[in-house]
GUPA-448058 format. One line per 4 residues: number of its first residue (from 0); their letters; for each residue x, y, z of C-alpha. Coordinates in Angstrom, 1 decimal, padded with zeros to 4 digits. Example, Ala and Ser with C-alpha at 12.3 -4.5 7.8 and 13.67 -1.06 7.14 Angstrom:
<filums>
0) as) 012.3/-004.5/007.8; 013.7/-001.1/007.1
</filums>
This chain:
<filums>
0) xxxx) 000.0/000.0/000.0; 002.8/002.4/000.9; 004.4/001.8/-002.3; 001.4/002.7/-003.8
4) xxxx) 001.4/005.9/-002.6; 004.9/006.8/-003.2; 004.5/006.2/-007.0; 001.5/009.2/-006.6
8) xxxx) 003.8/011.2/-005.3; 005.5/012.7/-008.4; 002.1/013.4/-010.4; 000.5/015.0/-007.0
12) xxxx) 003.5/017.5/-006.6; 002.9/018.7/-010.2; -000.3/019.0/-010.4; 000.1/021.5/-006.9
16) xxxx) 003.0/023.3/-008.4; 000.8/023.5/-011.8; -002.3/025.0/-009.8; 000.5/027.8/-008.9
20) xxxx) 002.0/027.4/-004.9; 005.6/028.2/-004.8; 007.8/025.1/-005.6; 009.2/024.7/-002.0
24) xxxx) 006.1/024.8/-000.1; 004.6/022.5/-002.5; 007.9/019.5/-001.9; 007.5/020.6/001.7
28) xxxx) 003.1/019.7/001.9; 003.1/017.0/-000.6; 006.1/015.3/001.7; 004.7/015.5/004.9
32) xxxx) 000.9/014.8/003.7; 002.4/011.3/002.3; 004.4/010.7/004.5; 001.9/010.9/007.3
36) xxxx) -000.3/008.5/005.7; 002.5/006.0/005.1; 004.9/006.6/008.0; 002.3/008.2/010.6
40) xxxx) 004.0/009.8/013.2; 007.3/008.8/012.1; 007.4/011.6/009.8; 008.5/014.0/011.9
44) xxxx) 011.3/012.8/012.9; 012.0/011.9/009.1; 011.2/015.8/008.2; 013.6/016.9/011.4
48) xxxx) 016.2/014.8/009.6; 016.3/016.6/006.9; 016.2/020.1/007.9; 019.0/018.9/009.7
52) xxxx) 020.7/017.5/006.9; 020.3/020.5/004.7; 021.1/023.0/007.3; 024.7/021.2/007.9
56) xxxx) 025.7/020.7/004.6; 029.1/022.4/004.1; 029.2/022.4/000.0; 025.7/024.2/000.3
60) xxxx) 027.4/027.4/002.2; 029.2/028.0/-001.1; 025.8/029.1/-002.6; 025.5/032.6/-001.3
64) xxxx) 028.7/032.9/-002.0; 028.8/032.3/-005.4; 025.3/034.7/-005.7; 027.2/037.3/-004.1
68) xxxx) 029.8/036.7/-006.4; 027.5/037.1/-009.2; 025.6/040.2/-008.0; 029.1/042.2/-007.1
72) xxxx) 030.7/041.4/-010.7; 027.8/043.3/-012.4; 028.8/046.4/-010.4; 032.3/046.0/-010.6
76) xxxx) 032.5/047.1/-014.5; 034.6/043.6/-015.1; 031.8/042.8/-017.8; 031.9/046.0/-019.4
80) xxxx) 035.8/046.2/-020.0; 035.3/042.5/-021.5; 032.5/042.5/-024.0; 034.9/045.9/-025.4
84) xxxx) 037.9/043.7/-025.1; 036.3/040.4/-026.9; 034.8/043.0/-029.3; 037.9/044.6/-030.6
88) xxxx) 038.7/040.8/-031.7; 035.7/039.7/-033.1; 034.5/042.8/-034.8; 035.2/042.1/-038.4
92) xxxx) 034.4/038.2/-038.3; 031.6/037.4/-039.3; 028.6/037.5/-037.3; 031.3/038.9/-034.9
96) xxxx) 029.2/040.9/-032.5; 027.1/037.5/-032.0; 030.3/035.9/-031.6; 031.6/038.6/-028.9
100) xxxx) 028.3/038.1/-026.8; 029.1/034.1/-026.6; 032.6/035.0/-025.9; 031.8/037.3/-023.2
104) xxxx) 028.9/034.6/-021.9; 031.9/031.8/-022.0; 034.2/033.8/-019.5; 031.6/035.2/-017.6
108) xxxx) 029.9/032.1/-016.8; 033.4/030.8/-015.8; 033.9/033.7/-013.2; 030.2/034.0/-011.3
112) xxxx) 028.4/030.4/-011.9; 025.1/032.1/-011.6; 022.9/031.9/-015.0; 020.3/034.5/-014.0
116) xxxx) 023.1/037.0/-014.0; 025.6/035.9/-017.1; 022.5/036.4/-019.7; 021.6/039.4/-018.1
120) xxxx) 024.9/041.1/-018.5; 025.3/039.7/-021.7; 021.9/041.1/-023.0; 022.2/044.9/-021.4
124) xxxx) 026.1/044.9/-022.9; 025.3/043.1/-026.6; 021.5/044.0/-027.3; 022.3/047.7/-027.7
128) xxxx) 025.3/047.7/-030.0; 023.7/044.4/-032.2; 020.4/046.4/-032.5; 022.0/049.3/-034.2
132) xxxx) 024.3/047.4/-036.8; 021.1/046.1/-037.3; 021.3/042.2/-036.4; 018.5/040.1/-037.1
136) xxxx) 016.4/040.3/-034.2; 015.8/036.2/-034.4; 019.5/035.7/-034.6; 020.4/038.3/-031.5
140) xxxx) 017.6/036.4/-029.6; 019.3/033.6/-029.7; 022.4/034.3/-029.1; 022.0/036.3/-025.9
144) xxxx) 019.5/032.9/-024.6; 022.5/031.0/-025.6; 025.4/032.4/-024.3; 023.8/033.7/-020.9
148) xxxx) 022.5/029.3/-020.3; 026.2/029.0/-020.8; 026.1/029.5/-017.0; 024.7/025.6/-016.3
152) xxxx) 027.3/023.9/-018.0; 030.7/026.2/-017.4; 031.9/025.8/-014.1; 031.5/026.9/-011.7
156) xxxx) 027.8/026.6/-011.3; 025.2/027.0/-008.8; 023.6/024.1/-009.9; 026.4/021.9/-009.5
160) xxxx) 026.7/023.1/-006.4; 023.4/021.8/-005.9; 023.8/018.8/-007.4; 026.6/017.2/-005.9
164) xxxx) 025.2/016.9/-002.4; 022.5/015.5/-004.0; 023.9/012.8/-006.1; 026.3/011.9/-003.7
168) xxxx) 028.9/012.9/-006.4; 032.7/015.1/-005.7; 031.8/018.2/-007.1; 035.3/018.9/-008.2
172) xxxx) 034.5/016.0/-010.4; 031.5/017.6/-011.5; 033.5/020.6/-012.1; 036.4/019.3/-014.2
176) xxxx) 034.1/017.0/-015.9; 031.9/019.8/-017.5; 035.1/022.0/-018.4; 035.0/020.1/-022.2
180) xxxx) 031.7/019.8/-023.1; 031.1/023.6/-022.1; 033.6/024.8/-024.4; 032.5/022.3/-027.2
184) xxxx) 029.4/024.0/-026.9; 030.4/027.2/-026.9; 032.7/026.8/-029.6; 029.6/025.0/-031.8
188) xxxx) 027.6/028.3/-030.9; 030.5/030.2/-032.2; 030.3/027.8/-035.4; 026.5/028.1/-035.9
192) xxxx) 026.7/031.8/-035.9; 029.8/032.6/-038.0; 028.3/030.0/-040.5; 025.1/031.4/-040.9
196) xxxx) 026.4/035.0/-040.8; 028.6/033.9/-043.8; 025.5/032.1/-045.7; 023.5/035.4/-045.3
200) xxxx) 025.2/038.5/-044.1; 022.3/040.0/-043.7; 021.2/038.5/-040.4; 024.3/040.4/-039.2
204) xxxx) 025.8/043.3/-041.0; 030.1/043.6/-040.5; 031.3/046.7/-038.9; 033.2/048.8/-041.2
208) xxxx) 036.7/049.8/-040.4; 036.6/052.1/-037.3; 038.7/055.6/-037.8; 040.5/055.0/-034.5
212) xxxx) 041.1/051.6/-035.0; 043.7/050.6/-032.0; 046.6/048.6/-033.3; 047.7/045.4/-032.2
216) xxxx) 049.9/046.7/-029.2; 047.0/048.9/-027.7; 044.3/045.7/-028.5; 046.8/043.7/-026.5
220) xxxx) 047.2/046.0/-023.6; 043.7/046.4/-023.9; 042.6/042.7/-023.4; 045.3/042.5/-020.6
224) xxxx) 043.6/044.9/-018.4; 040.1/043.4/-019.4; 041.2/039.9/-019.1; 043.6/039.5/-015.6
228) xxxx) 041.0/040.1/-013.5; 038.4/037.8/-014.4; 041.8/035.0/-014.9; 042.5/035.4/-011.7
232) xxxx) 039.2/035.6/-010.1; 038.5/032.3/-012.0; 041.5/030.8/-010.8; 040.9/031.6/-007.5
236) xxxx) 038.0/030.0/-007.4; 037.8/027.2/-010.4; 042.2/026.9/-009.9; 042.1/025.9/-006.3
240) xxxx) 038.9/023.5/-006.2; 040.8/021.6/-009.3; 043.8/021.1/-007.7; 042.1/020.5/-004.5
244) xxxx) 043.7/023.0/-002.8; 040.5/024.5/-001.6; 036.5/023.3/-000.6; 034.0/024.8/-003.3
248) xxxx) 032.6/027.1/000.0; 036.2/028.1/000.3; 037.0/029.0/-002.7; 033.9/030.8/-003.1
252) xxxx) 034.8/032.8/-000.1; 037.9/033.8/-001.8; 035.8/034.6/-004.9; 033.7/037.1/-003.2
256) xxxx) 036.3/038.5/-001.5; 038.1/038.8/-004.5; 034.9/040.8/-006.3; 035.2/043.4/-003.6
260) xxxx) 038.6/044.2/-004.1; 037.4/044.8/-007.9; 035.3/046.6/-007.4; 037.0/048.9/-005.1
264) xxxx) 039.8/049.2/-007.6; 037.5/050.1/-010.6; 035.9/052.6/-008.2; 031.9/051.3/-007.8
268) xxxx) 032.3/050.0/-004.4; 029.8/052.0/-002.0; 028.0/051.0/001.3; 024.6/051.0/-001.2
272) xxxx) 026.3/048.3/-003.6; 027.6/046.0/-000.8; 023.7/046.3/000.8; 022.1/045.6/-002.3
276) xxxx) 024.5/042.8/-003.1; 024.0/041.1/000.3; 020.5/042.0/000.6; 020.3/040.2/-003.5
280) xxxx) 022.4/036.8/-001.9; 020.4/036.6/001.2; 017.0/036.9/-000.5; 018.3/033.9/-003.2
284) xxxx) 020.1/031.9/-001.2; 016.9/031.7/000.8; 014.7/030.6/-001.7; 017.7/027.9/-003.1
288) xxxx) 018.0/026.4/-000.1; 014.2/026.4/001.1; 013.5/024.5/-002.1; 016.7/022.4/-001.6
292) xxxx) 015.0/021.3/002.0; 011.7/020.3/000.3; 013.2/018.6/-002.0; 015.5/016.5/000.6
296) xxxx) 012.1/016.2/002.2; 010.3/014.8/-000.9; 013.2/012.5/-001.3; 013.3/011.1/002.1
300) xxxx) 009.5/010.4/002.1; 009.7/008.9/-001.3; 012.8/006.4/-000.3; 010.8/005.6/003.6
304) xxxx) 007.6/004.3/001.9; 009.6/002.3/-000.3; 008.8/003.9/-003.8; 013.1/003.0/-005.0
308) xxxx) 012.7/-000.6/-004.2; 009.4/-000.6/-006.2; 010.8/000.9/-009.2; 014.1/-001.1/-009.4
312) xxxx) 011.7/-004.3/-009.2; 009.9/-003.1/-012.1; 013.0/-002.0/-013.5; 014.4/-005.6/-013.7
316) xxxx) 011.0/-007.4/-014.2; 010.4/-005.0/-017.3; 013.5/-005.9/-019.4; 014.2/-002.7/-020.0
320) xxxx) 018.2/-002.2/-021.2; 020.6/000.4/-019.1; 020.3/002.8/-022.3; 016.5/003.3/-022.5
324) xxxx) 016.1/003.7/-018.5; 019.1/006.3/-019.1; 016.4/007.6/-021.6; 013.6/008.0/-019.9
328) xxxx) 015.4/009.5/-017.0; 016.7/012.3/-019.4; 013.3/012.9/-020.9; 011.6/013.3/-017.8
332) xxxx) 014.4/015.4/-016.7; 013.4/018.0/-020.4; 010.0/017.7/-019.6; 010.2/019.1/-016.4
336) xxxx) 012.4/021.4/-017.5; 009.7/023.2/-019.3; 008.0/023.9/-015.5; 010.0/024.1/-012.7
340) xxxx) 013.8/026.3/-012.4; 016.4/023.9/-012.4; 017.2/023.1/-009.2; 014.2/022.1/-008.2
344) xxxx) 014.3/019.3/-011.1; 017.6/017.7/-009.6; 015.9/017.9/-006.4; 013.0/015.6/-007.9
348) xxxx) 014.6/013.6/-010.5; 018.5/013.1/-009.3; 017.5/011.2/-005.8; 015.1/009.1/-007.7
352) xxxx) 017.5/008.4/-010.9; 021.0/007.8/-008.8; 020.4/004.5/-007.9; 018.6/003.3/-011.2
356) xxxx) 022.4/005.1/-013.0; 024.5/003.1/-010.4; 022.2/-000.4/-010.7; 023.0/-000.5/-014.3
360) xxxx) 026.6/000.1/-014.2; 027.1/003.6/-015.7; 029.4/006.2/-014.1; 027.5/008.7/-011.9
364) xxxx) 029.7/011.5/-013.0; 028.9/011.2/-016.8; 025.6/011.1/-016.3; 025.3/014.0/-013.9
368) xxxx) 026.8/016.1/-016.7; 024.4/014.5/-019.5; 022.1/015.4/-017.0; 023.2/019.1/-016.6
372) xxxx) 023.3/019.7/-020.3; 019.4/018.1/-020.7; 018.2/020.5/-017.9; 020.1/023.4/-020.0
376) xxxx) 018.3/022.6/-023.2; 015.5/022.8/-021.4; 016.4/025.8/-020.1; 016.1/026.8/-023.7
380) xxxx) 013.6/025.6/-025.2; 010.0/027.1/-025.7; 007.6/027.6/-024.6; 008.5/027.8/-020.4
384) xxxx) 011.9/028.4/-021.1; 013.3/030.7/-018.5; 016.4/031.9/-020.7; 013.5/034.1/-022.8
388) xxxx) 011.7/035.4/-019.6; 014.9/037.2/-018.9; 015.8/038.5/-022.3; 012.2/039.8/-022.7
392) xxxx) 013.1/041.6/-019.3; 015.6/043.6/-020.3; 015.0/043.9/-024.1; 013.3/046.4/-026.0
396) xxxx) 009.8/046.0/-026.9; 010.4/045.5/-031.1; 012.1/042.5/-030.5; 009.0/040.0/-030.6
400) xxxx) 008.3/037.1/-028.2; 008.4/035.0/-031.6; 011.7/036.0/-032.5; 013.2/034.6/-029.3
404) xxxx) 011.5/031.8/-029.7; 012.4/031.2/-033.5; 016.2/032.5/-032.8; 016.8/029.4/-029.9
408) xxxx) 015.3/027.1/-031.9; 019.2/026.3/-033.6; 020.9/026.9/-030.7; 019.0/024.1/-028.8
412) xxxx) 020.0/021.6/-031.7; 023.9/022.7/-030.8; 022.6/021.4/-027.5; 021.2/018.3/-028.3
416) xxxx) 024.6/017.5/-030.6; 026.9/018.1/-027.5; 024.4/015.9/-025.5; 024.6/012.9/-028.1
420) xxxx) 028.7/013.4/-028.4; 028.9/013.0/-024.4; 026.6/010.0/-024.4; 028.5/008.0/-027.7
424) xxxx) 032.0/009.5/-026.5; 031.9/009.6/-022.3; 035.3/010.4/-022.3; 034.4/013.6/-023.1
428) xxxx) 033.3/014.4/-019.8; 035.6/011.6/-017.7; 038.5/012.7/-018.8; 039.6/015.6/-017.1
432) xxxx) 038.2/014.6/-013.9; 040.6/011.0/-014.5; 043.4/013.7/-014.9; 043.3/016.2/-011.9
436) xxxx) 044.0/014.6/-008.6; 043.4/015.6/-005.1; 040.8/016.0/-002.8; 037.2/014.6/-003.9
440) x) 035.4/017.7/-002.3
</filums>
């Protein structure tokens, strides 16, 4: 009977998420009202258990940190000095503005993890100067929803900072493993665009030789001072968890640290930006981790009233082969994708789909990062895709809610190629984390 009830679960928290309550008080109610029928009073102290769990997680302290991170790079005017250093180099390739945008999205995902906040940069730097050399509005759409998702799959990432915990898996390993297939996709984006702009230069017009063209000495000095900040800021916090000489929560420490020091140095440090930035981390990091609690909650309910053992007996009574289990995960994983913001689908789906990965043999850290680049495509794709609710934020109202949903459309096949090269080729993402040694943090 319990395992009855657990298999509800799932389809009960989203059809209550559907009628519109907030994703962590929905885990939190559908938890404790099944787990009350199936455990009785025992769920409190499975529910106490998990706040507890959550609450002394060390890996999870790195999460405001990295917000924080994220908030005080936006105000530091990093991002501004690099979109003009990346654009003094991609200026007369084709497409090259597009091209700058992904660049800029590629190192700035690398030196905040936060996605929200990469594509949002990207979009009030790029949008501007793209719209007056008159880019195609389907093709600028696209790009900026591209570039800012980068965030997911370049470490490091808040959601891999989620994930870890969760899956039980180092996130070093997470890290090191997603440093190929994020620059295979960027570098594919890069490809799409320079391709298309050179089919039909139309979509986006070459800038004509600037009067005051710098020359190669002042472009290099140029991209120096752009560039050695964000290097070391990504050392300090990507270098040291790498090499294991540093936790991801202390190497984000250093990180934020490090993004006040830049921004004092550039001049836009104030007691108003350090309030706004902390006041910006607190409020996220309590909403993360409220709906990283419910989720532990949903989990642990799920486990008690025996809802894994059912599906692993199905599992192996069905005949069903490692590869279309590994399937059906992933698809579930895209569907809810369309929903629910990412973390809450690795709170649902990872708990559930660990054991199934690990009963059939495949390596937990391939699939995390298979996993990672579904829930970005997801990310992507229309119509609940929450890379186009922040461009239409910030951009101007002639640039339609069809052309961003038109412009992704070639960008999310880039995703689905990366996705098929790291299931045929897993070396692809085992490979670095098989060379880099120490800790497993």
């Amino acid at each position: 009977m319990n395992e009855a009830a657990s298999f509800i679960m799932l389809p009960v928290l989203l059809l209550v998420i559907l009628a519109g309550f907030p994703v962590a008080f929905s885990l939190i109610s559908v938890a404790f009202a099944f787990g009350l029928y199936t455990l009785g009073d025992g769920v409190i102290v499975q529910l106490l258990s998990k706040i507890e769990d959550t609450a002394t997680n060390s890996v999870l302290a790195a999460v405001p940190l990295f917000i924080f991170m994220g908030v005080m790079l936006e105000r530091s005017g990093i991002a501004d000095r690099l979109f003009e250093a990346v654009h003094l180099w991609t200026r007369r390739l084709p497409g090259g503005l597009a091209v700058g945008a992904i660049g800029l999205g590629t190192i700035f995902a690398a030196a905040s993890g936060v996605v929200g906040a990469t594509e949002t940069v990207i979009g009030m730097l790029a949008i501007p100067v793209m719209m007056r050399h008159n880019y195609d509005k389907r093709l600028l759409s696209g790009t900026i929803c591209a570039g800012g998702s980068l965030g997911t799959v370049i470490p490091p990432s808040i959601t891999v900072i989620v994930l870890g915990p969760v899956a039980s898996v180092s996130v070093g390993d997470l890290f090191a493993g997603l440093l190929a297939p994020g620059l295979i996709m960027a570098l594919l984006f890069v490809a799409y665009v320079m391709t298309i702009a050179t089919l039909n230069p139309s979509l986006a017009p070459r800038e004509p030789p600037a009067p005051d063209e710098p020359n190669l000495l002042e472009k290099l000095k140029i991209t120096a001072i752009a560039l050695i900040p964000p290097i070391l800021l990504i050392f300090t916090v990507l270098g040291t968890i790498l090499m294991g000489l540093a936790t991801p929560t202390e190497a984000a420490a250093c990180g934020a640290l490090g993004t006040i020091i830049l921004a004092a140095i550039y001049r836009r440090i104030s007691i108003g930006v350090l309030w706004t930035a902390m006041s910006h981390s607190a409020g996220i990091t309590a909403m993360i981790l409220l709906i990283v609690l419910g989720g532990s909650m949903f989990a642990g309910v799920f486990f008690a009233a025996g809802g894994m053992m059912a599906i692993q007996s199905m599992l192996s009574s069905s005949g069903l082969e490692g590869w279309q289990a590994l399937c059906i995960i992933l698809g579930l994983a895209f569907v809810l994708g369309f929903m629910m913001d990412l973390i809450s689908v690795i709170l649902i789906i990872i708990p559930i789909a660990m054991p199934i990965v690990l009963l059939f043999g495949y390596d937990p850290v391939w699939f995390c990062i298979a996993f990672l680049v579904v829930l970005q495509t997801s990310y992507l794709t229309p119509p609940m895709a929450p890379s186009i609710f922040y461009l239409r934020a910030i951009a101007p109202p002639e640039i339609r809610l069809g052309d961003m949903y038109v412009g992704v459309l070639p960008f999310i096949a880039v995703q689905l190629l990366t996705l098929a090269l790291i299931l045929a080729f897993p070396q692809i993402a085992l490979w670095f984390p098989g060379v880099l040694s120490g800790p497993k943090w």
